[in-house]
MARBA-3410 file (N, C-alpha, C, O; in Angstrom, 1 decimal):
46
158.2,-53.5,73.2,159.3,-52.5,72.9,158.9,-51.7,71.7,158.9,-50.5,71.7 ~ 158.5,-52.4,70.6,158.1,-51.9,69.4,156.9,-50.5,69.6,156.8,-49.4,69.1 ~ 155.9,-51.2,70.5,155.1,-50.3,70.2,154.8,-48.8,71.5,153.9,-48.0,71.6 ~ 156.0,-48.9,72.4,156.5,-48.4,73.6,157.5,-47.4,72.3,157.6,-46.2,72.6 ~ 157.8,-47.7,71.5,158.7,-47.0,70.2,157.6,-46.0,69.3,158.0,-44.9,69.0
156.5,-46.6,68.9,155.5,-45.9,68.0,154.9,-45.0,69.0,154.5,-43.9,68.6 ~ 154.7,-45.2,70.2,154.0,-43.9,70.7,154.9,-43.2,71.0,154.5,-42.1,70.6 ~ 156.1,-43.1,71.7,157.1,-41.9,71.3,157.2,-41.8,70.9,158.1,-41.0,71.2 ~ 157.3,-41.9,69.1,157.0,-41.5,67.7,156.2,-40.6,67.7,156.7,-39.6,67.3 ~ 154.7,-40.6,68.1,153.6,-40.4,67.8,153.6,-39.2,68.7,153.0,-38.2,68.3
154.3,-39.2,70.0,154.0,-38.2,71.1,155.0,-37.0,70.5,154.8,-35.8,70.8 ~ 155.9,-37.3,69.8,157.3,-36.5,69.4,156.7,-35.9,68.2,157.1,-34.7,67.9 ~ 155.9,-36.4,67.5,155.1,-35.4,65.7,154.0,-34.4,66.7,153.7,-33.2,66.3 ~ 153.5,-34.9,67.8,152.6,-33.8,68.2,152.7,-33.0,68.9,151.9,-32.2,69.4 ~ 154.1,-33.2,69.1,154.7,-32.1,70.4,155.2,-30.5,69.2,155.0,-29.3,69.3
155.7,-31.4,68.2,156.4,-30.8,66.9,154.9,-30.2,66.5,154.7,-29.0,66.8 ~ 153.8,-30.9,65.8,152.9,-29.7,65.6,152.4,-28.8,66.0,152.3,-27.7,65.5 ~ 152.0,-29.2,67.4,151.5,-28.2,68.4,152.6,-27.0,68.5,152.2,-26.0,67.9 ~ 153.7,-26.9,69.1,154.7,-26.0,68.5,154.7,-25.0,67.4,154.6,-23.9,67.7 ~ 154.9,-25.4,66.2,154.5,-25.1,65.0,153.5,-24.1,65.1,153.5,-22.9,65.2
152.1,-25.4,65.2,150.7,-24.2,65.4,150.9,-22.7,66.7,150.5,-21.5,66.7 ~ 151.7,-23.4,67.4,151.7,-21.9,68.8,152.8,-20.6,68.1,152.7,-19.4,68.4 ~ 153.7,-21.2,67.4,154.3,-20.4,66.6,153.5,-19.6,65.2,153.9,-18.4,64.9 ~ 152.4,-20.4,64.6,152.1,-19.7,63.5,150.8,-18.2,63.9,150.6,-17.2,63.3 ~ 150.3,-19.0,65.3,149.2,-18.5,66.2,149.9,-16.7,66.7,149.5,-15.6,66.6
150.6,-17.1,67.1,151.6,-16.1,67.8,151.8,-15.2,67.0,151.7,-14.0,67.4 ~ 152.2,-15.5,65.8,152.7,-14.4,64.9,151.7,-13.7,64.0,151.9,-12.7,63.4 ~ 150.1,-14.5,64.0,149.2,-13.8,63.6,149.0,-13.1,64.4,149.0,-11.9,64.1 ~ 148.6,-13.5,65.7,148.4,-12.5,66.7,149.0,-10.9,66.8,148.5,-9.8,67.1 ~ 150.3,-11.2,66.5,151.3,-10.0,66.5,150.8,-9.3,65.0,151.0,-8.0,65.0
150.4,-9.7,64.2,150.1,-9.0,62.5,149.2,-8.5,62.7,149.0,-7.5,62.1 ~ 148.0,-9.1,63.8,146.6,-8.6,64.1,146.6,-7.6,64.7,146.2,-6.6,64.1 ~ 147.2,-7.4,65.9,147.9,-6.5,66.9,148.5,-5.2,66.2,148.0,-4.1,66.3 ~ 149.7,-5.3,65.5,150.0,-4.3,64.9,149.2,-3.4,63.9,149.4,-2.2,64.0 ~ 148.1,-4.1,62.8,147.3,-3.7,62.3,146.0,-3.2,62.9,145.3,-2.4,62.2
145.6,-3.6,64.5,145.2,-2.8,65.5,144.9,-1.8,66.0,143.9,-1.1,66.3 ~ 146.3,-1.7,66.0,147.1,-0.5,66.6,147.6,0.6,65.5,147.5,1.8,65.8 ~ 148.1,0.0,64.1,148.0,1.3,63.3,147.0,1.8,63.0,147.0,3.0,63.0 ~ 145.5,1.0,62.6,144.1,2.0,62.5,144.1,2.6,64.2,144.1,3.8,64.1 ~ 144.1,2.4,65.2,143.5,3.3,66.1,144.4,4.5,66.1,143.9,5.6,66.3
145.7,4.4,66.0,146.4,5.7,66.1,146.1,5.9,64.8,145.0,6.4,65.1 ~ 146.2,6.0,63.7,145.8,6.7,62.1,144.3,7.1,62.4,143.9,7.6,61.4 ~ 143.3,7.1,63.3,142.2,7.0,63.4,142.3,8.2,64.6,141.5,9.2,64.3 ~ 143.0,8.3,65.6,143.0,9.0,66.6,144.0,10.5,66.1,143.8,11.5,66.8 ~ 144.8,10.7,65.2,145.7,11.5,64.5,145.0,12.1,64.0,145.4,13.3,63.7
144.0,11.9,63.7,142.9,12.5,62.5,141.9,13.3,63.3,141.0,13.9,62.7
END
């Protein structure tokens, strides 16, 4: 029982990191993306 308890512990912190990371991933992506995109149009305006 006990240890049927620590790995759904264990499976529930890595469900929560992974998450986290797909979230922090995502939003660089989007920072990268936008900074992308303002040099090519500031670059194509010119």
């Amino acid at each position: 029982m006990y240890g049927n308890n620590n790995l759904f512990g264990v499976g529930l912190i890595a469900l929560l990191l992974t998450s986290i990371y797909t979230a922090i991933l995502a939003s660089l992506l989007m920072k990268t993306k936008e900074r992308v995109d303002y040099i090519y149009h500031k670059e194509r305006s010119n």
